[in-house]
MARTOR-602293 format. One record per residue (C-alpha): residue number from 1; x, y, z. Coordinates in Angstrom, 1 decimal, padded with zeros to 4 digits. Example, Ala and Ser with C-alpha at 12.3 -4.5 7.8 and 13.67 -1.06 7.14 Angstrom:
! MARTOR-602293
<site><k>1</k><east>012.3</east><north>-004.5</north><up>007.8</up></site>
<site><k>2</k><east>013.7</east><north>-001.1</north><up>007.1</up></site>
//
This chain:
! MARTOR-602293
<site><k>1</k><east>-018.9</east><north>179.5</north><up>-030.5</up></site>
<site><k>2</k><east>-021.2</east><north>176.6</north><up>-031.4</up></site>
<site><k>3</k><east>-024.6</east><north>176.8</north><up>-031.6</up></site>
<site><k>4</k><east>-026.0</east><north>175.4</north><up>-028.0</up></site>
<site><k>5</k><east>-028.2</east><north>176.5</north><up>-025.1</up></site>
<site><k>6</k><east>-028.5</east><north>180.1</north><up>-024.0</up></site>
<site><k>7</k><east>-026.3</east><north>180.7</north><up>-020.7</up></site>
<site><k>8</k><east>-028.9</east><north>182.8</north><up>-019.0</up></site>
<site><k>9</k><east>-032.1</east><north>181.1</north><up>-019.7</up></site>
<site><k>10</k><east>-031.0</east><north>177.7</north><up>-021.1</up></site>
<site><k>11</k><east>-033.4</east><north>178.0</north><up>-024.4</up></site>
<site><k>12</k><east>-031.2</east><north>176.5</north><up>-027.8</up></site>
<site><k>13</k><east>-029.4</east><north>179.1</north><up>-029.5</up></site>
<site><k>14</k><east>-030.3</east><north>180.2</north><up>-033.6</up></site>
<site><k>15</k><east>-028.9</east><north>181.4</north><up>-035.7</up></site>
<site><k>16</k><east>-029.8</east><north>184.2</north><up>-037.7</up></site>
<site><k>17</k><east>-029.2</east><north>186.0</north><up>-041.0</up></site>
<site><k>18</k><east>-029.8</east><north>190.2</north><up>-039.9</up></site>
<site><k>19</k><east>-029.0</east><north>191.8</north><up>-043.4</up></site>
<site><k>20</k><east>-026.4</east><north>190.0</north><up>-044.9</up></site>
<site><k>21</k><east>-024.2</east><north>189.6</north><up>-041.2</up></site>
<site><k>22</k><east>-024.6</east><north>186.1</north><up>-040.0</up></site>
<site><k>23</k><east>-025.6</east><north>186.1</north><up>-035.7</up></site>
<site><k>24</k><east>-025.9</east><north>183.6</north><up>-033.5</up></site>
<site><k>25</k><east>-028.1</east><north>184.2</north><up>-030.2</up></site>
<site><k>26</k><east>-030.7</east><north>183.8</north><up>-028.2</up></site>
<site><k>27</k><east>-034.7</east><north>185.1</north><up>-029.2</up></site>
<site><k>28</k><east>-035.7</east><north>184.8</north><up>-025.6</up></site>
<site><k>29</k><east>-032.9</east><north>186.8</north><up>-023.4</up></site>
<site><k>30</k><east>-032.0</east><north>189.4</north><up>-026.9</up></site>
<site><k>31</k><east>-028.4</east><north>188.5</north><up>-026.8</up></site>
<site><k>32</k><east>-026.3</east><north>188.3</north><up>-030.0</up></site>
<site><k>33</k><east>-022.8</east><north>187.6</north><up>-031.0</up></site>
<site><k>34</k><east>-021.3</east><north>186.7</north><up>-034.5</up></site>
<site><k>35</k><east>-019.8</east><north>183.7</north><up>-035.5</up></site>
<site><k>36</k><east>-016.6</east><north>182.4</north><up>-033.6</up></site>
<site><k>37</k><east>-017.2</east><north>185.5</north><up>-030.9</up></site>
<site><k>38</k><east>-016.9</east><north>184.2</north><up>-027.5</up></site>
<site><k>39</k><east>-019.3</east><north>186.4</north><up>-025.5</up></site>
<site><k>40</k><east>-023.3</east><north>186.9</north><up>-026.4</up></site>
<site><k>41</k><east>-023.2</east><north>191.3</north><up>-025.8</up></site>
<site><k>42</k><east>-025.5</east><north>192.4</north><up>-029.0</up></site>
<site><k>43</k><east>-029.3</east><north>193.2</north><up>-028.4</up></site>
<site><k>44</k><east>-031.5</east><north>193.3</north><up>-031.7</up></site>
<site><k>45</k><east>-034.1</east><north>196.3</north><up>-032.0</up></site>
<site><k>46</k><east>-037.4</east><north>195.7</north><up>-030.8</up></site>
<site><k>47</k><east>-038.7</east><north>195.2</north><up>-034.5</up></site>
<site><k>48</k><east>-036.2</east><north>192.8</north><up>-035.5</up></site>
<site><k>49</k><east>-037.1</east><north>190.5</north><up>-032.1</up></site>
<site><k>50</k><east>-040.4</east><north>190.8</north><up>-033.0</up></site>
<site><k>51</k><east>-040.4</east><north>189.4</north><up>-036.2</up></site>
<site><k>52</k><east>-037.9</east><north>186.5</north><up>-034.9</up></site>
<site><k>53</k><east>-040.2</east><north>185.7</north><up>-032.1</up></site>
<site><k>54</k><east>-043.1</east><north>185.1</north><up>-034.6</up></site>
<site><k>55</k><east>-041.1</east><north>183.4</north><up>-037.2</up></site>
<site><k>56</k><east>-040.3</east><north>180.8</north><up>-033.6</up></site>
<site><k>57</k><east>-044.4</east><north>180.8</north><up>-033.3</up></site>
<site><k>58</k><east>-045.2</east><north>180.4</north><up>-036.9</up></site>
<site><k>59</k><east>-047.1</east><north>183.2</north><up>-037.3</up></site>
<site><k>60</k><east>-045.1</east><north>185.2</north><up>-039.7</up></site>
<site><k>61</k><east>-046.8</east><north>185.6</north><up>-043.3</up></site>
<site><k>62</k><east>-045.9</east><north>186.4</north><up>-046.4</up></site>
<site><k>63</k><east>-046.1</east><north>190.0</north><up>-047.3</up></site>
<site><k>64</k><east>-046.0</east><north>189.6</north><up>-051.2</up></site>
<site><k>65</k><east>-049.3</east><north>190.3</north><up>-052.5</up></site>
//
């Protein structure tokens, strides 16, 4: 699979490192597959899409003190 637009809602794809297994997918419609898979079937946990959809906003801040 190369990175393109999502099939459902047409956004571009990302892709995404989720502890140390590489994804590729699609923030809007919460559909994931790894690398080379054919088929987007794998929904992130509410938390995780939260954190993605404010990196996309730029609102995510650093949490070091």
């Amino acid at each position: 699979m190369t990175l393109s637009n999502c099939d459902r809602c047409k956004r571009p794809l990302i892709e995404i490192n989720r502890y140390g297994e590489w994804l590729i997918g699609c923030v809007d419609c919460n559909r994931w597959v790894w690398p080379g898979g054919d088929d987007l079937f794998m929904e992130l946990p509410e938390e995780d899409l939260r954190a993605l959809q404010k990196l996309r906003k730029g609102e995510a801040r650093n949490s070091a003190p």
